[in-house]
C-alpha positions as CSV (number, residue, x, y, z in Angstrom):
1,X,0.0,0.0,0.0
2,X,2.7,2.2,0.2
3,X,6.2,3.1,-1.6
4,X,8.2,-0.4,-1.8
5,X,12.0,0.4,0.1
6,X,14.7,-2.2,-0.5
7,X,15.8,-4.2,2.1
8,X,18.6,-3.7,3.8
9,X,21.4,-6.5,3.0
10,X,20.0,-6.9,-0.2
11,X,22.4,-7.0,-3.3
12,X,21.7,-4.8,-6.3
13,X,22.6,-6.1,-9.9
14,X,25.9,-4.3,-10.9
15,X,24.6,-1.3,-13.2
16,X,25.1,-1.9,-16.9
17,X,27.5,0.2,-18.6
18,X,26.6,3.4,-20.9
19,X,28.5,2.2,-24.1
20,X,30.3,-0.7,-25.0
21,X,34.0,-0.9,-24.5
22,X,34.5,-1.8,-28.4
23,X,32.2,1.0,-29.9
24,X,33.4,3.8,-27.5
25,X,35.6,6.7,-29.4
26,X,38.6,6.6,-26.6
27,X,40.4,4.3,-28.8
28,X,40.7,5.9,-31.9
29,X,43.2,8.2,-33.1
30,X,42.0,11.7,-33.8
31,X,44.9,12.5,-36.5
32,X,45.6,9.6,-38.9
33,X,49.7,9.7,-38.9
34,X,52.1,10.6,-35.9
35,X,52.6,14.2,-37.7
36,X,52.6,16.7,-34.7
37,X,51.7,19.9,-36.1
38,X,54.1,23.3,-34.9
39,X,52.3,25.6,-32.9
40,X,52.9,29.1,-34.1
41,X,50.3,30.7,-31.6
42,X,53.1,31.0,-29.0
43,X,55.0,33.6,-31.0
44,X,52.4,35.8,-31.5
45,X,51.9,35.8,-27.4
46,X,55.8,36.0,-26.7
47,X,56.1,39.1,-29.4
48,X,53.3,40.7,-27.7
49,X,54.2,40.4,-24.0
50,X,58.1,41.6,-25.7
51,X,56.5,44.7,-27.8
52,X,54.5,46.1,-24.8
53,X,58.0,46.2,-22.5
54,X,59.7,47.4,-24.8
55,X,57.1,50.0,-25.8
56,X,56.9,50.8,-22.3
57,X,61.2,51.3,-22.2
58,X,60.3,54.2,-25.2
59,X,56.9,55.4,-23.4
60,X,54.4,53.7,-26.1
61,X,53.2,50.6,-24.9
62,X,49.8,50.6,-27.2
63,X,52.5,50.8,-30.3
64,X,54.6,48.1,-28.8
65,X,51.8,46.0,-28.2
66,X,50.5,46.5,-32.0
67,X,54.2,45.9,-33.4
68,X,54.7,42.9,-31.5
69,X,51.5,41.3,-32.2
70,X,52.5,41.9,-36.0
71,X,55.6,40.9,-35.8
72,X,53.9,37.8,-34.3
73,X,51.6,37.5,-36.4
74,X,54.1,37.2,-39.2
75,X,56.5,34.8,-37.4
76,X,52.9,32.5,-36.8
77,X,51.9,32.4,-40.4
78,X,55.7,31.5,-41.4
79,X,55.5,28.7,-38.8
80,X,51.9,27.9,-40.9
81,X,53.4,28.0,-44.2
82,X,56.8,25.7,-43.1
83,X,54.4,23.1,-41.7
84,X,51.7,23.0,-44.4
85,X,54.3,22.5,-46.9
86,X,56.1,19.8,-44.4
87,X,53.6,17.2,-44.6
């Protein structure tokens, strides 16, 4: 007549899993070769953080800023071209 509470001491069936181990995507590889692609994005930081102390050293550290991201920039889309014509 009323809600039906589980015993206490009684065993549960182990929960079944979400996904099967075999059909899960954890075991494929997300690139298909062992190519690691160069990062370029670091430069463009690095240049920056460098063009705004140094533009600070000369009293400009908006222009510093905007000369070291281009210069980063620059350095980045090297990096691109090297490694799209690497592999």
């Amino acid at each position: 007549m009323g809600i039906a509470l589980p015993r206490i001491g009684m065993r549960r069936a182990p929960p079944s899993p979400l996904a099967r181990p075999a059909a899960t995507w954890q075991g494929r590889r997300m690139t298909s070769g062992p190519r690691t692609p160069m990062a370029g994005g670091f430069a463009i930081a690095l240049f920056s953080i460098v063009g705004v102390i140094g533009g600070s050293l000369k009293g400009q550290p908006t222009i510093g800023l905007l000369g070291g991201f281009a210069a980063g920039v620059a350095v980045a889309l090297t990096v691109w071209l090297v490694d799209r014509r690497r592999g």
